[in-house]
C-alpha positions in Angstrom: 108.6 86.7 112.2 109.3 86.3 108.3 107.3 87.0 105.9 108.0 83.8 103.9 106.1 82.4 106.8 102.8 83.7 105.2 100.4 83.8 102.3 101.7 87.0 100.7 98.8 87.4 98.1 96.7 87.5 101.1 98.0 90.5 102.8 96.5 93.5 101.0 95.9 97.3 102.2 94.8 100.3 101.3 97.1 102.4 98.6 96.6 106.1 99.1 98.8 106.7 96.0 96.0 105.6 93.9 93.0 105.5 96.8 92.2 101.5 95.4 91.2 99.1 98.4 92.7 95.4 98.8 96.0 96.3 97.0 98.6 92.9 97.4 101.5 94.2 100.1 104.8 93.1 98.4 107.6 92.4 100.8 105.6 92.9 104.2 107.4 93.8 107.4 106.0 93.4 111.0 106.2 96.2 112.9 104.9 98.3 115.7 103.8 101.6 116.5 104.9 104.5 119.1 101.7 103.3 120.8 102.5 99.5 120.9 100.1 98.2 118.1 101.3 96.1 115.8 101.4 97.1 112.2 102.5 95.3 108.2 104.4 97.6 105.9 105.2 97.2 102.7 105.3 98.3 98.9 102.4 98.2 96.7 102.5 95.3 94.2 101.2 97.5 91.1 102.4 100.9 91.5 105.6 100.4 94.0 105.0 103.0 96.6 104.6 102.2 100.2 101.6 100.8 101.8 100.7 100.6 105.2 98.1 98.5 107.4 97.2 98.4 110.7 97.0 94.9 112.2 99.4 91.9 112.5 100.6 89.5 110.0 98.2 86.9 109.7 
């Protein structure tokens, strides 16, 4: 799956960095845990560290 396939400003999470909900992902990558579940990581769009959801791309 690419992410080009998707609405990018719809993919948000959860930034620890700065504990703010519904932060945009930038450059989201499907992936899966040790425990088979999917998963979207990427880098927060306003202060650049890495974010992490649990859940597939939509």
């Amino acid at each position: 799956m690419d992410a080009e396939e998707f609405d990018v400003a719809a993919i948000t999470g959860y930034c620890v960095y700065e504990k703010k909900k519904n932060r945009e992902i930038k450059n989201p990558k499907q992936i899966k845990l040790k425990n088979g579940r999917p998963a979207v990581k990427g880098t927060c769009a306003s202060c650049g560290k890495t974010i992490f959801r649990i859940g597939k791309l939509k």
